[in-house]
C-alpha positions in Angstrom: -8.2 -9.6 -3.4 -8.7 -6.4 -5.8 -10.0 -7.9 -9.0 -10.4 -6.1 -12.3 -12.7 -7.9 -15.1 -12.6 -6.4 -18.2 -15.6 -6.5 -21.5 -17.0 -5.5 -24.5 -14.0 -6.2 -26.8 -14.3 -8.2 -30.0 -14.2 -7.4 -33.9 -15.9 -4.6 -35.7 -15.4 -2.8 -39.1 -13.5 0.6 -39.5 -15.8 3.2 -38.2 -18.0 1.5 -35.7 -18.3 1.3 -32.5 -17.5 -0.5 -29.1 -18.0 -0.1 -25.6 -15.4 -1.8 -22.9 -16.6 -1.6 -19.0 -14.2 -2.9 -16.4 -15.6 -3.9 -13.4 -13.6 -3.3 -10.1 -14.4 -6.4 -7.1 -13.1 -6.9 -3.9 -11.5 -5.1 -1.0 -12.0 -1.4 -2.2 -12.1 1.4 0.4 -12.0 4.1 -2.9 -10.4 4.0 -5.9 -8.6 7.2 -7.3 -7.6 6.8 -10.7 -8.7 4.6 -13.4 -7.6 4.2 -17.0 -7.6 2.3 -20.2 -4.3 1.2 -21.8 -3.7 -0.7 -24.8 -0.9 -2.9 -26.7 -1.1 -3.8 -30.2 1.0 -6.2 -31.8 5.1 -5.7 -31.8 4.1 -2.7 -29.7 4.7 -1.3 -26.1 1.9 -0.8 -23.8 0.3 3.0 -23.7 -1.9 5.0 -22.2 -5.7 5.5 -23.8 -7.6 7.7 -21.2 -7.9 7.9 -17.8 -10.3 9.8 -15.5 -9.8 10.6 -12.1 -12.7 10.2 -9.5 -13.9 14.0 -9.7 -14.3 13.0 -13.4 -11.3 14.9 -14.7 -9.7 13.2 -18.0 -6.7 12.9 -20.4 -6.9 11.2 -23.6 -3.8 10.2 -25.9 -3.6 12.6 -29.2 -4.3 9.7 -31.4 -8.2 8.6 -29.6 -9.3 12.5 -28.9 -12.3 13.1 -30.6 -13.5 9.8 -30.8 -13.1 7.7 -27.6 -14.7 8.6 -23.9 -13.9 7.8 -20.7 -16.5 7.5 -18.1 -17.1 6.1 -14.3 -19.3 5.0 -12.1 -17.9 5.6 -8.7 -21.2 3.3 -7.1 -20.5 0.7 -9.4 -16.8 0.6 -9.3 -16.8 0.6 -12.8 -15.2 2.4 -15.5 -15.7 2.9 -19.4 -14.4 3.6 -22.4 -17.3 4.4 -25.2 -14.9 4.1 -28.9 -16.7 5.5 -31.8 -15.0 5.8 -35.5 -12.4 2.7 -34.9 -9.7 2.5 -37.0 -7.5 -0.1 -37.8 -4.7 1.0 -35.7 -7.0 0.8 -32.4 -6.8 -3.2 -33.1 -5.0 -3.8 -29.7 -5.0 -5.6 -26.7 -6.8 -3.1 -24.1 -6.1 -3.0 -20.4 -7.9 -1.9 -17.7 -6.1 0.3 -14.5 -6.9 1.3 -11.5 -5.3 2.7 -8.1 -7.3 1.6 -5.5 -7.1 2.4 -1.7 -7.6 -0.9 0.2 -7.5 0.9 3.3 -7.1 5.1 3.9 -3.8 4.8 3.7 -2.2 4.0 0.8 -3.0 3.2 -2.8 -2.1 -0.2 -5.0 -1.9 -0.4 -8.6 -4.3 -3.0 -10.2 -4.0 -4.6 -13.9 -7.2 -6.4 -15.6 -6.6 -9.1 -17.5 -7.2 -7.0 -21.0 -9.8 -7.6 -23.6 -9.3 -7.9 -27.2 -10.5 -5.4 -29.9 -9.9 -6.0 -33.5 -10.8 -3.3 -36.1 -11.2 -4.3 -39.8 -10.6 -2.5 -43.2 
């Protein structure tokens, strides 16, 4: 089973710094897209950044400028570097993926999210 473990979260004041990685396990034969969503508080889920496996990226308006995406494609792993944190970020983020099990067609995995509280 395609497992996605997500880390780095946890509290840190308005303009620092954390690093999230989310480690992809399991029965991979590649994995296309991954991503970082998030969901704060009273809020609907939405997209962060993703990256595709060429490296290509999108970022939502509100993190461009201050958080990057990254992957290792050897590792399985993907990151998302978030410098000058703001309040707002203070969410709930999810990992994505699409992963090919096999050549033929792709799945859509979920981690189980990691918590990341920014402070005034």
């Amino acid at each position: 089973q395609v497992q996605l473990v997500e880390s780095g979260g946890g509290l840190v004041q308005a303009g620092g710094s954390l690093r999230l990685s989310c480690a992809a396990s399991g029965s991979i034969f590649s994995i296309n897209r991954m991503g970082w969503y998030r969901q704060a508080p009273g809020k609907q889920r939405e997209l962060v950044a993703r990256i595709t496996r060429s490296g290509s990226t999108n970022y939502a308006d509100s993190v461009k400028g201050r958080f990057t995406i990254s992957r290792d494609n050897a590792k399985n792993t993907v990151y998302l570097q978030m410098n000058s944190l703001k309040p707002e970020d203070t969410a709930v983020y999810y990992c994505n993926a699409d992963i090919f099990p096999t050549v033929l067609s792709a799945m859509d995995y979920w981690g189980k999210g990691t918590l990341v509280t920014v402070s005034s």
